[in-house]
NUFI-575335 format. One record per atom (N, C-alpha, C): residue in one letter; chain; atom name; residue number from 1; x, y, z. Coordinates in steps of 0.2 Angstrom, whole numbers, plus 5000, padded with zeros to 4 digits. Example, Ala and Ser with C-alpha at 12.3 -4.5 7.8 and 13.67 -1.06 7.14 Angstrom:
BEGIN
('A', 'A', 'N', 1, (5066, 4972, 5039)),
('A', 'A', 'CA', 1, (5062, 4978, 5039)),
('A', 'A', 'C', 1, (5066, 4984, 5039)),
('S', 'A', 'N', 2, (5064, 4989, 5035)),
('S', 'A', 'CA', 2, (5068, 4995, 5036)),
('S', 'A', 'C', 2, (5064, 5000, 5039)),
This chain:
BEGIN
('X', 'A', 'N', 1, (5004, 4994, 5000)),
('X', 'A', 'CA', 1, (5000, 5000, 5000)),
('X', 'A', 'C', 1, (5004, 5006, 5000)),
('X', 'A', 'N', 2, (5010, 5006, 5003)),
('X', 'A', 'CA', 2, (5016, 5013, 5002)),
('X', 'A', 'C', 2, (5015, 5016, 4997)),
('X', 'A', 'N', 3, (5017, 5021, 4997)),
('X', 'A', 'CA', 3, (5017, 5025, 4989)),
('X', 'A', 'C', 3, (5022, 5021, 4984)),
('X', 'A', 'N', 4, (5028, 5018, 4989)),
('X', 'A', 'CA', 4, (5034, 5017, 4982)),
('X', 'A', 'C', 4, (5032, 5009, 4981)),
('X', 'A', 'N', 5, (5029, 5005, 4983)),
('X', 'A', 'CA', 5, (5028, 4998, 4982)),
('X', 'A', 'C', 5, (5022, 4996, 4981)),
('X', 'A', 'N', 6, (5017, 4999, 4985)),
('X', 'A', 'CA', 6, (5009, 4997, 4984)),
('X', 'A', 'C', 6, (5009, 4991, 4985)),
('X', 'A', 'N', 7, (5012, 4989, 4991)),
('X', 'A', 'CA', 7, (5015, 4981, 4992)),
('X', 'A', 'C', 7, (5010, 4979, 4999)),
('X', 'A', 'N', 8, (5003, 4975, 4999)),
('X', 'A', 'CA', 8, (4998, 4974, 5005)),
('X', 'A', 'C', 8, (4999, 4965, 5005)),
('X', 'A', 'N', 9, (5004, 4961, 5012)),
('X', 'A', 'CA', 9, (5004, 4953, 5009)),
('X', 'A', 'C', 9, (5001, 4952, 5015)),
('X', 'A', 'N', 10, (4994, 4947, 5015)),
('X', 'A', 'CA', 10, (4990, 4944, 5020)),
('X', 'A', 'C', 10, (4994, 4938, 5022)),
('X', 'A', 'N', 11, (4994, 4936, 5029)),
('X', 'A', 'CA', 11, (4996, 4929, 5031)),
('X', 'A', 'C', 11, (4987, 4927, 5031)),
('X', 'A', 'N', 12, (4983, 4924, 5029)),
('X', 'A', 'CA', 12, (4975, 4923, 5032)),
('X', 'A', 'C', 12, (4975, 4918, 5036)),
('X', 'A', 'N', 13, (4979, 4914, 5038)),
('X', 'A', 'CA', 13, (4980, 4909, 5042)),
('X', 'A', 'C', 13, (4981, 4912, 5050)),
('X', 'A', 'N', 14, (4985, 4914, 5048)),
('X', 'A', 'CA', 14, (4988, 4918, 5054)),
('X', 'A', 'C', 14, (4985, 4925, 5057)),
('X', 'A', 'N', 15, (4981, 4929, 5052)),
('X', 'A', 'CA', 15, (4977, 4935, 5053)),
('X', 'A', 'C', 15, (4981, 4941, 5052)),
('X', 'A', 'N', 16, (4988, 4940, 5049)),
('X', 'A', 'CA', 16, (4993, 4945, 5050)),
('X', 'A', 'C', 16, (4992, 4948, 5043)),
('X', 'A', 'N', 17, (4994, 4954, 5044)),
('X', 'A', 'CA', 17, (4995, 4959, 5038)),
('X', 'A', 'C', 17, (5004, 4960, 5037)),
('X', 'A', 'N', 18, (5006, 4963, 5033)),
('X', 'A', 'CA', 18, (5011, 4966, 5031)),
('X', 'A', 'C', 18, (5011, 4971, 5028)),
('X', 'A', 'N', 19, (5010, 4977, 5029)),
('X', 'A', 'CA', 19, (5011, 4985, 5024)),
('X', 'A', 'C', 19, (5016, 4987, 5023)),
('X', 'A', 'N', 20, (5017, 4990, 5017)),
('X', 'A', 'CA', 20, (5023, 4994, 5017)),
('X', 'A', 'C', 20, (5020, 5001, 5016)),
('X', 'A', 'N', 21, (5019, 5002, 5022)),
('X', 'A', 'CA', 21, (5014, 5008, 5024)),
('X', 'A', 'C', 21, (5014, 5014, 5024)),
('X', 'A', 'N', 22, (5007, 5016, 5025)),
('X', 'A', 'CA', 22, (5004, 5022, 5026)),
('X', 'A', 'C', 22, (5008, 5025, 5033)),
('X', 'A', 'N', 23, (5007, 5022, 5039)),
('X', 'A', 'CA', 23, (5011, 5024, 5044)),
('X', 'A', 'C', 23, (5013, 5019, 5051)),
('X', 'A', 'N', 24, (5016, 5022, 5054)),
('X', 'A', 'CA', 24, (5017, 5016, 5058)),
('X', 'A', 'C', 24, (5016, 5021, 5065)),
('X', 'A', 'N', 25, (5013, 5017, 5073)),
('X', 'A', 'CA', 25, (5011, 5020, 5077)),
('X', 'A', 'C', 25, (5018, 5025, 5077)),
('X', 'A', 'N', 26, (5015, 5032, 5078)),
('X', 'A', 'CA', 26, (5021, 5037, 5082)),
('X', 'A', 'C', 26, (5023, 5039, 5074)),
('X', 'A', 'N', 27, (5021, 5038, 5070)),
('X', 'A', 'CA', 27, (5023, 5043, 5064)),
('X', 'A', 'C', 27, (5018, 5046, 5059)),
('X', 'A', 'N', 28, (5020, 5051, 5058)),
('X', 'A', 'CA', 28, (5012, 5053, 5052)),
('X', 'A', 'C', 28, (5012, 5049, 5045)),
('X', 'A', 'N', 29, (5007, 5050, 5043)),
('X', 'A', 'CA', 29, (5005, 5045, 5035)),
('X', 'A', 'C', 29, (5008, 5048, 5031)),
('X', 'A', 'N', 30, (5010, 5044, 5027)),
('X', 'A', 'CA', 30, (5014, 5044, 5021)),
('X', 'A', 'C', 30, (5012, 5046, 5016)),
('X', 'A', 'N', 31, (5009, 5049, 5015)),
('X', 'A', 'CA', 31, (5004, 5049, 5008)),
('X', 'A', 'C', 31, (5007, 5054, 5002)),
('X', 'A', 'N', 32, (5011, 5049, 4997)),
('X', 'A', 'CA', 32, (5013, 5052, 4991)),
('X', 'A', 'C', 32, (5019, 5053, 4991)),
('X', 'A', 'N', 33, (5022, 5053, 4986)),
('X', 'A', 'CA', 33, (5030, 5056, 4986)),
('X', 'A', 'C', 33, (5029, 5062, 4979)),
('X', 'A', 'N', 34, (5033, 5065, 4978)),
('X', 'A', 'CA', 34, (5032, 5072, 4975)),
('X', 'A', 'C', 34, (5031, 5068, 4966)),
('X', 'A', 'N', 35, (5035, 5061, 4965)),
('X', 'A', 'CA', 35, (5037, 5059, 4958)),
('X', 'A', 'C', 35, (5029, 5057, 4958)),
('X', 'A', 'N', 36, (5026, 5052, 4962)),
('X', 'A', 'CA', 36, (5020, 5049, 4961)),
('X', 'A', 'C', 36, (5014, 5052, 4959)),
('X', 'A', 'N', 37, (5012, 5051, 4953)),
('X', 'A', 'CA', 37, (5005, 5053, 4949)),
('X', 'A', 'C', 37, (4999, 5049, 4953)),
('X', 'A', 'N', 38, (4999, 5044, 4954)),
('X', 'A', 'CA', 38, (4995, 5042, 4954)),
('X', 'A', 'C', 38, (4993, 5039, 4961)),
('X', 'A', 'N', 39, (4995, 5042, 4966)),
('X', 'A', 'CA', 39, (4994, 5042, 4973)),
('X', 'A', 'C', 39, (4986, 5045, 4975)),
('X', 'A', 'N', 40, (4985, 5041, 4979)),
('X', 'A', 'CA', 40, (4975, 5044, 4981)),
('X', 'A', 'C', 40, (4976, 5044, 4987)),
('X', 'A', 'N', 41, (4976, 5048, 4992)),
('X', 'A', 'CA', 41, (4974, 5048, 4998)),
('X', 'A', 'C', 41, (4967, 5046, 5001)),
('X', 'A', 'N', 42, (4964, 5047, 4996)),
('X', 'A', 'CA', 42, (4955, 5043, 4997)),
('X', 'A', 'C', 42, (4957, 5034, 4996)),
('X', 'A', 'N', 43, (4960, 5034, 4991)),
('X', 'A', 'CA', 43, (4961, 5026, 4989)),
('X', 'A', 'C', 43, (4964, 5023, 4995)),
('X', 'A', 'N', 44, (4969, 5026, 4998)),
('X', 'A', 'CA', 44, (4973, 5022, 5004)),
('X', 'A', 'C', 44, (4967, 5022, 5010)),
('X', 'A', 'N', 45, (4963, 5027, 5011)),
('X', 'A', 'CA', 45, (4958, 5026, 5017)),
('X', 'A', 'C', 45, (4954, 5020, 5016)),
('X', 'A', 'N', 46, (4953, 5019, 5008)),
('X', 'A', 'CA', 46, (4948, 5012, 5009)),
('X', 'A', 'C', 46, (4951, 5008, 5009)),
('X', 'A', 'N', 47, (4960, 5007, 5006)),
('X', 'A', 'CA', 47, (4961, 5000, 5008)),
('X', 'A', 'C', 47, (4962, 4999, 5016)),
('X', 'A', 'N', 48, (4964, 5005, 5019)),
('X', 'A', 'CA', 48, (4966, 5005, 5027)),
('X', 'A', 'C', 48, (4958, 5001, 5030)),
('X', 'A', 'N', 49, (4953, 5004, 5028)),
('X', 'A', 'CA', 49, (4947, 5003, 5030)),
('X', 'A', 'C', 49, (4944, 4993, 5030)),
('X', 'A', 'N', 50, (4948, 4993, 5023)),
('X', 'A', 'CA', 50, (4946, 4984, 5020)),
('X', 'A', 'C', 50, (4950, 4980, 5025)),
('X', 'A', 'N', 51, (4959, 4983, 5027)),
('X', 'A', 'CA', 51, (4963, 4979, 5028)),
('X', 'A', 'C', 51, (4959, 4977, 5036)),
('X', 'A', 'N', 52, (4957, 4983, 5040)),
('X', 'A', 'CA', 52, (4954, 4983, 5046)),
('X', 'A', 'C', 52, (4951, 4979, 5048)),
('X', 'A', 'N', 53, (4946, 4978, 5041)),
('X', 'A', 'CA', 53, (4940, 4974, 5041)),
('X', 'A', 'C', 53, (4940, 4966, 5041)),
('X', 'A', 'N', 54, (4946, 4965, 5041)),
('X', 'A', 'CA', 54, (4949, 4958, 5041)),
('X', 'A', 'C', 54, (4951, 4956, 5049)),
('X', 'A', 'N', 55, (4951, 4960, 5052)),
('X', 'A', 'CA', 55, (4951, 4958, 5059)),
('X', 'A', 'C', 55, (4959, 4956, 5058)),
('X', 'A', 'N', 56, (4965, 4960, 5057)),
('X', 'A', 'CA', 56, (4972, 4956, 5058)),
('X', 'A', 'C', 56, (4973, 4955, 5064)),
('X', 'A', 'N', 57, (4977, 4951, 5067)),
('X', 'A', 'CA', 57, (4980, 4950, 5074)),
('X', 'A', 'C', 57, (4987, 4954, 5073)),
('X', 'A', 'N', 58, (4991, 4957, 5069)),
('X', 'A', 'CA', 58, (4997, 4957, 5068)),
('X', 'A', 'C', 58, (4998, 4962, 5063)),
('X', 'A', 'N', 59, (5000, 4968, 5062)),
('X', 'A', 'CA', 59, (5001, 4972, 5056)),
('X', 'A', 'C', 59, (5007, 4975, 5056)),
('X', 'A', 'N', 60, (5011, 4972, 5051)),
('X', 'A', 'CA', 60, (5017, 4973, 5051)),
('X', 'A', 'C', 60, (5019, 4980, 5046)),
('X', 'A', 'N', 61, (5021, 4986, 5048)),
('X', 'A', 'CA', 61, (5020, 4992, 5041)),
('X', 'A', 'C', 61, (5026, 4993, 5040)),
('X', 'A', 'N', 62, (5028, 4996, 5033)),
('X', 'A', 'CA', 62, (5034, 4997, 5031)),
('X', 'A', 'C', 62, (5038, 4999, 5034)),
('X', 'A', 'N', 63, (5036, 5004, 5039)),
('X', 'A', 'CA', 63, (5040, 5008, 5045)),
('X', 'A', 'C', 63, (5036, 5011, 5049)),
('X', 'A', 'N', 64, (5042, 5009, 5056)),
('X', 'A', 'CA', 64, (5038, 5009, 5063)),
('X', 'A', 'C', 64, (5039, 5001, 5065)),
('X', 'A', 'N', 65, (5035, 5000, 5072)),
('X', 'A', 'CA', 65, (5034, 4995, 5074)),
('X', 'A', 'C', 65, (5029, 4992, 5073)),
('X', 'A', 'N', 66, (5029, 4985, 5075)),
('X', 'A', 'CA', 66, (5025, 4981, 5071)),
('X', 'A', 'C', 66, (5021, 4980, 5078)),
('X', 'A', 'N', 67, (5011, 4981, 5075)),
('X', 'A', 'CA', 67, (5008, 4981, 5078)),
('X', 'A', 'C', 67, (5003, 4978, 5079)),
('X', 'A', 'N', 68, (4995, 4980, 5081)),
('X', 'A', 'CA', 68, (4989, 4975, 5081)),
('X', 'A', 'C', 68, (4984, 4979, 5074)),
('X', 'A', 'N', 69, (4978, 4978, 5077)),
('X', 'A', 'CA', 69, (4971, 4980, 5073)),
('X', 'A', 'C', 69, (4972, 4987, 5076)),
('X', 'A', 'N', 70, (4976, 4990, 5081)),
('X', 'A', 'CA', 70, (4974, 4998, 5084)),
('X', 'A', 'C', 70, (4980, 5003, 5080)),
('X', 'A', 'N', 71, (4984, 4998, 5074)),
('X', 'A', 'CA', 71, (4988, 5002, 5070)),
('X', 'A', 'C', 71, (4983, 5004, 5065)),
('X', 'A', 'N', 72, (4982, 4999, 5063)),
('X', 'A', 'CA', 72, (4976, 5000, 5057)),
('X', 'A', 'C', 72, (4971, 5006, 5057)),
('X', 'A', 'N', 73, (4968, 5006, 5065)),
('X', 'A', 'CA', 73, (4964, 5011, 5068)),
('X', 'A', 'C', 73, (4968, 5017, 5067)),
('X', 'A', 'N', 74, (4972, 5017, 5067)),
('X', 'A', 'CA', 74, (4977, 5024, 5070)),
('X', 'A', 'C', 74, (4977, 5028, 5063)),
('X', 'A', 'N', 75, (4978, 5024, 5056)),
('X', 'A', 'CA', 75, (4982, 5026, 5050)),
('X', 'A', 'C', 75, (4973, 5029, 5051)),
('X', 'A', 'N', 76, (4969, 5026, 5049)),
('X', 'A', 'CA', 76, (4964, 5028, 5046)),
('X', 'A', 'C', 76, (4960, 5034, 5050)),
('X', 'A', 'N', 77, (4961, 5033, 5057)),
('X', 'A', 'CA', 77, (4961, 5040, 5060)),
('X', 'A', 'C', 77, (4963, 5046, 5056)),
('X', 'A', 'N', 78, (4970, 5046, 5057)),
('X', 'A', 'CA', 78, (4972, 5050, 5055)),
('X', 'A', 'C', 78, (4972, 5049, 5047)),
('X', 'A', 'N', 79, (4974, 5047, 5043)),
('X', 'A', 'CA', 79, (4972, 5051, 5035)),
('X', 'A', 'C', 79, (4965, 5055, 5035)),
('X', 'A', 'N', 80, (4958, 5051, 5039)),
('X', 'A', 'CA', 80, (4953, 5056, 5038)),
('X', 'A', 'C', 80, (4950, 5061, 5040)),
('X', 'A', 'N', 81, (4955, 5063, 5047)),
('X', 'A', 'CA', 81, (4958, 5069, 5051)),
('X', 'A', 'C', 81, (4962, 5073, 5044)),
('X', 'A', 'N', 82, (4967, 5071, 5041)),
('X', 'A', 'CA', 82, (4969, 5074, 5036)),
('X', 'A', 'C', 82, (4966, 5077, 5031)),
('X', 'A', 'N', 83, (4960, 5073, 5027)),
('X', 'A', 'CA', 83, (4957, 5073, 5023)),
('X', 'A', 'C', 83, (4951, 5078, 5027)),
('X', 'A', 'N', 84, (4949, 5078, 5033)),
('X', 'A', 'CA', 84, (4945, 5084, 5032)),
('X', 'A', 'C', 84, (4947, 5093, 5033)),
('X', 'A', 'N', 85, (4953, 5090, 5037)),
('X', 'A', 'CA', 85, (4956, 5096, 5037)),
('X', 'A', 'C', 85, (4958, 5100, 5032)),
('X', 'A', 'N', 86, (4960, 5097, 5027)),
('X', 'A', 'CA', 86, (4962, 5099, 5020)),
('X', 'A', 'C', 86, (4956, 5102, 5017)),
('X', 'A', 'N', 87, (4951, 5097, 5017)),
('X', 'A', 'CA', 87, (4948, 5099, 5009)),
('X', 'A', 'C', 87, (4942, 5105, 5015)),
('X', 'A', 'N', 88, (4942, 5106, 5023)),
('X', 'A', 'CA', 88, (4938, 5110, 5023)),
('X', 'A', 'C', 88, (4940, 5116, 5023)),
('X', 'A', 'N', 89, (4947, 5116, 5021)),
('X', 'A', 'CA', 89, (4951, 5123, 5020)),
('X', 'A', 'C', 89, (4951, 5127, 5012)),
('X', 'A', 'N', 90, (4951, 5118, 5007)),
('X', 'A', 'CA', 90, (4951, 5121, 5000)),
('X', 'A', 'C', 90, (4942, 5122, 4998)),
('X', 'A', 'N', 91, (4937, 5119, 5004)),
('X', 'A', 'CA', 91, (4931, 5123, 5001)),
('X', 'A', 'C', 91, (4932, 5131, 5001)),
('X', 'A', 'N', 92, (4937, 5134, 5007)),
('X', 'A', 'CA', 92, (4934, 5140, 5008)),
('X', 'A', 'C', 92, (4938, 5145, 5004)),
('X', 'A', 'N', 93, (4943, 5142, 4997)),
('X', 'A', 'CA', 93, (4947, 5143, 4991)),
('X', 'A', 'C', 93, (4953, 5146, 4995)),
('X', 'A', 'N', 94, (4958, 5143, 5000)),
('X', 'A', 'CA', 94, (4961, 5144, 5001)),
('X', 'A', 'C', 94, (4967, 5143, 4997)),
('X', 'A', 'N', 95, (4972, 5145, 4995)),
('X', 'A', 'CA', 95, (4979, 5142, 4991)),
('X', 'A', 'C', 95, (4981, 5138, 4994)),
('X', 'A', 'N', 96, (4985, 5134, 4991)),
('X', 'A', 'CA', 96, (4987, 5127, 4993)),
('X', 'A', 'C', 96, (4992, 5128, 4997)),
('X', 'A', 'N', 97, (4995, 5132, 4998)),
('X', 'A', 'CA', 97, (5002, 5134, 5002)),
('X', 'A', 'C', 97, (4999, 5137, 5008)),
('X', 'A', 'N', 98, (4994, 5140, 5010)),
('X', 'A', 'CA', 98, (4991, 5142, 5016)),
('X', 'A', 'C', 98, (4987, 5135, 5018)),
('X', 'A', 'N', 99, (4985, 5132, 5013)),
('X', 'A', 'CA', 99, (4979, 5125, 5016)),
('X', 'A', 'C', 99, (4986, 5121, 5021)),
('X', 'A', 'N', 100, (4991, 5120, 5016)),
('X', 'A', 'CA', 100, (4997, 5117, 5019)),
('X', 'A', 'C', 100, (4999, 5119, 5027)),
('X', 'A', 'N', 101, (5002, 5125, 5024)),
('X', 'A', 'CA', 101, (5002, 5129, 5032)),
('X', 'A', 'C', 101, (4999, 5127, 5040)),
('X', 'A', 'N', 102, (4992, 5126, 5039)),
('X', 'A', 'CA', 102, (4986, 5127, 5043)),
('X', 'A', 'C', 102, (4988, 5120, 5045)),
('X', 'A', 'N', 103, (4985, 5117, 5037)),
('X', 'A', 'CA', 103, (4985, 5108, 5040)),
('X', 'A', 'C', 103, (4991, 5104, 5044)),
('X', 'A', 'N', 104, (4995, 5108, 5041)),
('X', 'A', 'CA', 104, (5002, 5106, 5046)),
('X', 'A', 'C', 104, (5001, 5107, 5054)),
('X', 'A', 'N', 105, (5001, 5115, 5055)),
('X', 'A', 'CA', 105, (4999, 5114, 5061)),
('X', 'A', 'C', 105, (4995, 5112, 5067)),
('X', 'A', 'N', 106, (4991, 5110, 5064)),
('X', 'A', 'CA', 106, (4984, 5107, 5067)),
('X', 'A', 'C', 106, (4985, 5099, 5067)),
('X', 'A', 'N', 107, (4989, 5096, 5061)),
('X', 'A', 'CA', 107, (4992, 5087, 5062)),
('X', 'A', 'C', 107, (4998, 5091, 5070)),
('X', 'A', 'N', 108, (5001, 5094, 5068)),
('X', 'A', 'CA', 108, (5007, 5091, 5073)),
('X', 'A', 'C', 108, (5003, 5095, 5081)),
('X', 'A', 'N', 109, (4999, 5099, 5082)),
('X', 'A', 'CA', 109, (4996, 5102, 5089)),
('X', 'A', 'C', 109, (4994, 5094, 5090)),
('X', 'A', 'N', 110, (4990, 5090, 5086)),
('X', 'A', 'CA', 110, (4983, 5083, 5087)),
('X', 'A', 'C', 110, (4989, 5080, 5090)),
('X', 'A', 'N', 111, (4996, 5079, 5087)),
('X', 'A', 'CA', 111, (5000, 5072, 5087)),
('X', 'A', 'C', 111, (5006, 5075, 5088)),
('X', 'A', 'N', 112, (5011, 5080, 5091)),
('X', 'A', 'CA', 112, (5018, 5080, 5092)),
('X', 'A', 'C', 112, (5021, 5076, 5094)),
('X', 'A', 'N', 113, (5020, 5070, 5096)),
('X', 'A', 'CA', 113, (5026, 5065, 5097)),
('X', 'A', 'C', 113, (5028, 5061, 5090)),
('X', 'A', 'N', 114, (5025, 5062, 5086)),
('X', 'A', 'CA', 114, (5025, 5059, 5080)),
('X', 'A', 'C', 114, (5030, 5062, 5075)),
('X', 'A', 'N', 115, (5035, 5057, 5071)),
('X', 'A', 'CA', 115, (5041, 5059, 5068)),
('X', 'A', 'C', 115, (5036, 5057, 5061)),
('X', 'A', 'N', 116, (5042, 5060, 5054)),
('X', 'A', 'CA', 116, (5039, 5058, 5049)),
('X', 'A', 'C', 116, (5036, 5066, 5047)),
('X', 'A', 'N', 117, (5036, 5071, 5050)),
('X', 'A', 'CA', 117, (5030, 5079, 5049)),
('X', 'A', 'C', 117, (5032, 5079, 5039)),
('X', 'A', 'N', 118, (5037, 5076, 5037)),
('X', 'A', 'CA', 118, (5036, 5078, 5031)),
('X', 'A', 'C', 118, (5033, 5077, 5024)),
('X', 'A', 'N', 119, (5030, 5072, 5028)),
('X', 'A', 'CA', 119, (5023, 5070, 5023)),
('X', 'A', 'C', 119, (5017, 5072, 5025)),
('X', 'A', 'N', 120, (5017, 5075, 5027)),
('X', 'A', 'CA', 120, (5011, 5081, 5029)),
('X', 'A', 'C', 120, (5008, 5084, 5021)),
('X', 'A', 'N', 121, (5016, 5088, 5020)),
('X', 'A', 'CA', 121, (5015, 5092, 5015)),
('X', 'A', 'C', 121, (5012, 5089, 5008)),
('X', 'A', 'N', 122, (5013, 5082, 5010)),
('X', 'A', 'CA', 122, (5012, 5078, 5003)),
('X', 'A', 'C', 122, (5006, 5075, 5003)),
('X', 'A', 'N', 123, (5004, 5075, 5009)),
('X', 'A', 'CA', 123, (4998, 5071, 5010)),
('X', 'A', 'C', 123, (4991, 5076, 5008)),
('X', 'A', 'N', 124, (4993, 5084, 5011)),
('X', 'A', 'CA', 124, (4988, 5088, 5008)),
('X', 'A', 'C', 124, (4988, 5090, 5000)),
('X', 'A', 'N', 125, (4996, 5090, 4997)),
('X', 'A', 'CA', 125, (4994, 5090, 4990)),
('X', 'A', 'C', 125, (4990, 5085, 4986)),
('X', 'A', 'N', 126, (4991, 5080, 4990)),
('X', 'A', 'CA', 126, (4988, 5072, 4986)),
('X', 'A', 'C', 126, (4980, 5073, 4986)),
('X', 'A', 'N', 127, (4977, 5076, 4992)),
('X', 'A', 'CA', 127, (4972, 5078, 4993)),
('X', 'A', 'C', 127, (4968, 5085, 4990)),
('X', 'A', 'N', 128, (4972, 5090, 4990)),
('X', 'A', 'CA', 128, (4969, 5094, 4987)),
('X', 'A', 'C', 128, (4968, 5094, 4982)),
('X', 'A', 'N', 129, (4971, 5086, 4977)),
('X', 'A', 'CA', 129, (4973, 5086, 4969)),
('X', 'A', 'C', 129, (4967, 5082, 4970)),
('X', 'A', 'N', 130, (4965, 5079, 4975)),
('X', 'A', 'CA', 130, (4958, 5073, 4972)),
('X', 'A', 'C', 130, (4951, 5078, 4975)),
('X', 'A', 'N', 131, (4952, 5082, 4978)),
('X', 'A', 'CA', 131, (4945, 5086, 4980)),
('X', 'A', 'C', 131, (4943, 5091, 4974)),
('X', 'A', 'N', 132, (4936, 5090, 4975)),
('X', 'A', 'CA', 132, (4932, 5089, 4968)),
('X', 'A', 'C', 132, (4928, 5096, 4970)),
């Protein structure tokens, strides 16, 4: 599911998931690198959503610690904490460089222990590019 791999392996036996992920407990979401076209910040929420729904016992993400079903909870959290904070900045036709600004502040106020702030920036453009 990463942006660089799009890499999700189930154990179904075992309940365990593998991501090479979105984010890992203690870090913000990963959404997009500047080269990637074709990144969806809505897309990753439903897979986050589907993988949930699988009840893992084990979710191992690309980086971070390898965790439960409350990592999965956490990614989805937050991406659509992100996703409203953005797009309720770009109804009010803010520029994308002020939307960024705001949004950043208000992820790292929710969540300062959390390293990775640099995909903030990327995760609002990914989103203000799918907001209709």
């Amino acid at each position: 599911m990463g942006a660089d791999s799009g890499v999700v392996e189930r154990c179904p036996r075992e309940r365990d998931i593998d991501e090479t992920g979105p984010q890992a407990r203690g870090r913000v979401g990963e959404v997009g690198f500047a080269a990637d076209t074709d990144v969806s910040g809505t897309r990753w929420i439903e897979v986050v959503r589907h993988l949930a729904a699988e009840d893992p016992r084990v979710v191992v993400p690309g980086h971070g610690d390898i965790g439960g079903p409350q990592l999965l909870a956490d990614v989805r959290d937050y991406l659509l904490s992100l996703r409203e904070e953005t797009w309720l900045r770009r109804d009010s036709a803010m520029s994308e460089e002020t939307i960024t600004e705001e949004v950043r502040a208000v992820m790292i106020e929710r969540h300062p222990q959390w390293a990775g702030r640099e995909w903030i920036e990327k995760g609002v453009g990914c989103l203000c590019a799918e907001h209709s």
